[in-house]
C-alpha positions in Angstrom: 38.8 54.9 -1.4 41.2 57.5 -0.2 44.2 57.1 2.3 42.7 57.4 5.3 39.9 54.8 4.3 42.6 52.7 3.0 44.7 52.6 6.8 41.5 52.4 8.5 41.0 48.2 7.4 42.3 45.7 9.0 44.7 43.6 6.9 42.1 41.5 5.4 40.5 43.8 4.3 43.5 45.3 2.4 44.4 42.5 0.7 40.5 41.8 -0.4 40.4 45.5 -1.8 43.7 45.8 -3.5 42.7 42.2 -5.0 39.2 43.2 -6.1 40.7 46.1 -7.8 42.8 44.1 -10.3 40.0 41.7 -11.0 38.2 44.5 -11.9 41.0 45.6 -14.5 42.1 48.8 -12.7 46.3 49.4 -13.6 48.2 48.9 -10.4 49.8 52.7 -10.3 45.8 53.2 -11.0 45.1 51.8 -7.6 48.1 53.2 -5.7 47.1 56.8 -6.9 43.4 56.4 -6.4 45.0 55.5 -2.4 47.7 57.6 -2.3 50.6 55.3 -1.6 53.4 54.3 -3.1 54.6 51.2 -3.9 57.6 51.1 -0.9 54.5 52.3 1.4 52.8 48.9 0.4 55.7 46.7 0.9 56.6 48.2 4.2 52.8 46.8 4.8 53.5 43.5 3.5 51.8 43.9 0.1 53.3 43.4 -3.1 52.3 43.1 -7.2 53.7 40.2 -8.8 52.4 39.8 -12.5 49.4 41.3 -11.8 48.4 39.5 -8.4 48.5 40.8 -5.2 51.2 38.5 -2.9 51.5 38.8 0.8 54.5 38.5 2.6 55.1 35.4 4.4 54.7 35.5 8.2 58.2 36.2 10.2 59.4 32.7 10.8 57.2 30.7 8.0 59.5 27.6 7.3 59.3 24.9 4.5 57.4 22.3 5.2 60.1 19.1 5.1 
């Protein structure tokens, strides 16, 4: 999938590929070259690796549950 693919999905759909990719063993840098973005560029979509999973960033205003 190139960059322009890549923009094209919703946010979903992001999160399923990027996910899919590690499950299927692919390197992390593996998958940001194969899209052409950068780690920053992810994070600025609300993306980020941590130990080898895909996270989300929590929706403006998510609270703790008391």
């Amino acid at each position: 999938m190139n960059k322009e693919d890549y923009l094209k999905l919703d946010s979903d759909s992001k999160y399923n590929f990027l996910s899919s990719e590690l499950a299927a063993g692919k390197d992390f840098n593996q998958i940001l070259v194969s899209i052409g973005m950068t780690k920053e560029d992810l994070a600025k979509q609300g993306f980020y690796n941590v130990k080898g999973k895909i996270m989300r960033k929590p929706i403006k205003g998510y609270g703790t549950p008391k």
